[in-house]
C-alpha positions in Angstrom: 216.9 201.2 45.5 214.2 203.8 46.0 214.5 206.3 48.3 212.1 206.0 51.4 208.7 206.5 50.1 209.5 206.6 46.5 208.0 204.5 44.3 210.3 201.7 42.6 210.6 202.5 38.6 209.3 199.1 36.8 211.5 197.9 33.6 209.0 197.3 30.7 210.4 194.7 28.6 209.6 195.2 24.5 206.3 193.7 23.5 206.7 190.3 21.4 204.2 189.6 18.5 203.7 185.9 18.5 202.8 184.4 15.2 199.2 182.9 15.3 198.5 179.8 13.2 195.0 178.5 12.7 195.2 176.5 9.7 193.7 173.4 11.3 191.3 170.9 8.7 187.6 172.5 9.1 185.4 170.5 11.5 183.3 168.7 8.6 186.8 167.1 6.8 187.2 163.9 8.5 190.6 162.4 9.7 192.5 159.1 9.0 194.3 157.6 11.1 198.1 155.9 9.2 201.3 155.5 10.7 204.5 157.1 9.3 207.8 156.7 10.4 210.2 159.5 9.8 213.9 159.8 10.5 215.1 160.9 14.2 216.6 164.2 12.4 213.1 165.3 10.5 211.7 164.2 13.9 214.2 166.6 15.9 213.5 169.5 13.2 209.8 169.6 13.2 209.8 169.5 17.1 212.1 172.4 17.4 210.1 174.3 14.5 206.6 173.5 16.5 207.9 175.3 19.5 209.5 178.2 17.8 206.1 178.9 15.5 203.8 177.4 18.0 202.2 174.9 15.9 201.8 171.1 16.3 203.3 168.4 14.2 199.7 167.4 12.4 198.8 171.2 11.4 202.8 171.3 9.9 202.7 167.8 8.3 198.9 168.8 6.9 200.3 171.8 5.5 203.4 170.3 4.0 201.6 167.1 2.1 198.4 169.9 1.0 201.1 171.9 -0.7 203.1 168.7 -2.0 199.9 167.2 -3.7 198.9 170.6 -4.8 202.5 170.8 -6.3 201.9 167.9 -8.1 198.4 168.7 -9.5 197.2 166.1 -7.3 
């Protein structure tokens, strides 16, 4: 504790650098809407990935199936 008039010393904590993603589908590309069904595991992972990169399951999902088409020449 500080003495009497004394200022208390503040604790900085280390700065974080969040990664950013903004690879969302450009604003003329249209959407479809499909159902998929995935297994709870896949489910679990992407959930847990989502929060640790800060991205949401349709920007990861986009990503994965552009590069697995692209992949594939497709």
């Amino acid at each position: 504790m500080p003495a009497k008039g004394e200022a208390a010393k503040v604790e900085t904590l280390p700065e974080v650098t969040v990664p950013v993603h903004d690879n969302s589908v450009p604003a003329k590309e249209g959407r479809d809407t499909i159902t998929v069904r995935i297994t709870t595991r896949n489910n679990e992972r992407l959930r847990i990935m989502g929060f640790k990169e800060r991205m949401n399951k349709q920007t990861m999902l986009d990503e994965a199936i552009e590069e697995y088409l692209t992949r594939r020449g497709y």
